[in-house]
C-alpha positions in Angstrom: 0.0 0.0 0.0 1.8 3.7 -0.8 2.4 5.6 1.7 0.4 9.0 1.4 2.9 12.1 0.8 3.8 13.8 4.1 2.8 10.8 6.2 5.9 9.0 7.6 5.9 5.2 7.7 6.9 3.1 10.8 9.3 0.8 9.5 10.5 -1.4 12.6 13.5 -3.6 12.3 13.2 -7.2 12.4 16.6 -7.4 14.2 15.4 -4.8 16.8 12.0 -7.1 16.9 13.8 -10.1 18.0 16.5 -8.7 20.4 13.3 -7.4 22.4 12.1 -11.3 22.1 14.9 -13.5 22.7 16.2 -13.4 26.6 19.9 -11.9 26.8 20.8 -15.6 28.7 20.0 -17.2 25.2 21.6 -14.8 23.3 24.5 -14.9 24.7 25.6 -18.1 22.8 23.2 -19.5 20.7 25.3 -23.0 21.4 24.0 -24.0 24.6 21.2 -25.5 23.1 23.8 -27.6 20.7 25.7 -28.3 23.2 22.8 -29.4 25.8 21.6 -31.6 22.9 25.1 -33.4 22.8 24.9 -33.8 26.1 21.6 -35.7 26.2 22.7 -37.7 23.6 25.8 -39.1 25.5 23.5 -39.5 28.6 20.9 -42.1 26.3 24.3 -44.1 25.9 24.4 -47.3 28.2 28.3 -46.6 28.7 27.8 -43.0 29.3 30.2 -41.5 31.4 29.1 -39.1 34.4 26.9 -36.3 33.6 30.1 -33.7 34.8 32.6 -35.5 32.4 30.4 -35.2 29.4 29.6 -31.8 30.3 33.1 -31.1 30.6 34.1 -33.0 27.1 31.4 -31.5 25.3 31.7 -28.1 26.1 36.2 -28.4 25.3 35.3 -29.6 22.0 33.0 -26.9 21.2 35.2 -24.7 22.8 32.1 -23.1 25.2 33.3 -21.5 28.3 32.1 -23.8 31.1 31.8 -21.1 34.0 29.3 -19.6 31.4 27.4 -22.8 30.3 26.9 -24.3 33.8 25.5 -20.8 34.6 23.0 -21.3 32.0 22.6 -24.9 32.9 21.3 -23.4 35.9 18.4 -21.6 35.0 17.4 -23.7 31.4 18.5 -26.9 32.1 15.4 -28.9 33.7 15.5 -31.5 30.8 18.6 -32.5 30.9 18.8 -33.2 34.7 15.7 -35.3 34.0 17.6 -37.6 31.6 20.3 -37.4 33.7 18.1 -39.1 36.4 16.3 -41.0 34.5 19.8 -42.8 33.7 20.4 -43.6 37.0 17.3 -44.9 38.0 
């Protein structure tokens, strides 16, 4: 639809649009999810090794920081502590 002469237009950016939608935790390395998905993956394994080893192995050969990850592990990481448990039990 043209824009009338002398009316301005509200163009909004889709990149503003979804830094107001995404949380800044997720932003901050859009990895974590790759990497949380690894990590399940090694847990369905029957030879699996301990949930903090594969944490530790994944996250070295991504090359994540692990202070960072286990912080976000923290607040987003429900499902994998279920599989974890499920494992055990």
């Amino acid at each position: 639809m043209p824009i009338a002469r002398g009316k301005q237009s509200r163009v909004v950016s889709l990149e503003a649009a979804q830094q107001e939608v995404v949380p800044s935790e997720l932003s901050a390395s859009p990895l974590y999810g790759v990497a949380m998905l690894k990590i399940a993956m090694e847990l369905k394994k029957t030879d699996a090794l301990p949930v903090d080893e594969l944490i530790h192995g994944v996250l070295t050969r991504m090359r994540l920081d692990e202070t960072e990850f286990r912080r976000f592990l923290e607040s987003h990481g429900g499902l994998l502590r279920a599989i974890a448990q499920k494992r055990y039990t």
